[in-house]
N, C-alpha and C positions, 0 to 999 in steps of 0.2 A: 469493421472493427478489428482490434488489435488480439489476437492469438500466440500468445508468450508460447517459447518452445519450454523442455526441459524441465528444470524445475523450478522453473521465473514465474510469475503471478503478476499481474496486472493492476495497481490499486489507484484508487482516487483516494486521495488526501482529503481529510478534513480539512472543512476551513474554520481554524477557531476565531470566532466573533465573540469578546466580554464586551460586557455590559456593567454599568456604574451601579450603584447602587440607585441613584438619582435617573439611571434609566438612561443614560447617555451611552451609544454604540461607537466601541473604540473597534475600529476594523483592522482586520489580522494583518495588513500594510505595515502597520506601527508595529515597531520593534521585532520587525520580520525574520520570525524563529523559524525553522524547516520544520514542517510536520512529522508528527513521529507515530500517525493513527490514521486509519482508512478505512475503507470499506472496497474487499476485494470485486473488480469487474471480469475479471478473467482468469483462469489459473492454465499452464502448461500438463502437459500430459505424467509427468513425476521425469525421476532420475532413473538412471541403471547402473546396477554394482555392476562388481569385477565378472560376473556370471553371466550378465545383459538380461537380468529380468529388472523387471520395471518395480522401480520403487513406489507405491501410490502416495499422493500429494496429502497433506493433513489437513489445507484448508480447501475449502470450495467457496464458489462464486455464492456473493450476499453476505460473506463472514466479515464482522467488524474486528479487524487486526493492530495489534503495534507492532512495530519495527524498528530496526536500529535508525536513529538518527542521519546518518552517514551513509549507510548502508545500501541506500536505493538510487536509481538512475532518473531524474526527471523528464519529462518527454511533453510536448503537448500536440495534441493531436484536433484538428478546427477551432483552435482555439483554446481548448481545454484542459485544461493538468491533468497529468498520472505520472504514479512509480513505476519502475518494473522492478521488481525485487529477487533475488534469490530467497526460496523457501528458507534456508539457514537464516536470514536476517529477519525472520520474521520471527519476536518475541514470544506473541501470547497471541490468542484469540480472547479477545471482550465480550461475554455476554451473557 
């Protein structure tokens, strides 16, 4: 597994799948927006101020996140999507 240093965080992307009203599944391919919401897999140990004590991280692994659009690095790893993000890019926690 992937072990983000610092204060990067590790996230799997939603994948948003709508659905019609009529029950037809338009899959996230179509009109292929960047995800802007995850579910954190990993988090980095935090940052160090100007003193070298260690900043603790706000999110933990399992936390459902948004983040900047723009803001994260794509990777895929056997196959699989994930972000790596700086903690700064990440908005809010959902839940």
């Amino acid at each position: 597994m992937i072990k983000p240093l610092s204060n990067n965080v590790l996230v799997e992307p939603e994948k948003a799948e709508t659905k019609t009203a009529s029950g037809i599944v338009i899959p996230d391919t179509v009109g292929k927006e960047r995800p802007d919401q995850g579910k954190v897999v990993a988090v980095g140990e935090g940052k160090r101020n100007t003193d070298g004590k260690l900043i603790p991280m706000s999110v933990k692994k399992g936390d459902k996140v948004m983040f900047a659009k723009y803001g994260a690095e794509e990777i895929k790893v056997k196959g699989k999507e994930y972000f790596i993000i700086s903690e700064d890019n990440i908005l809010a926690i959902i839940g």
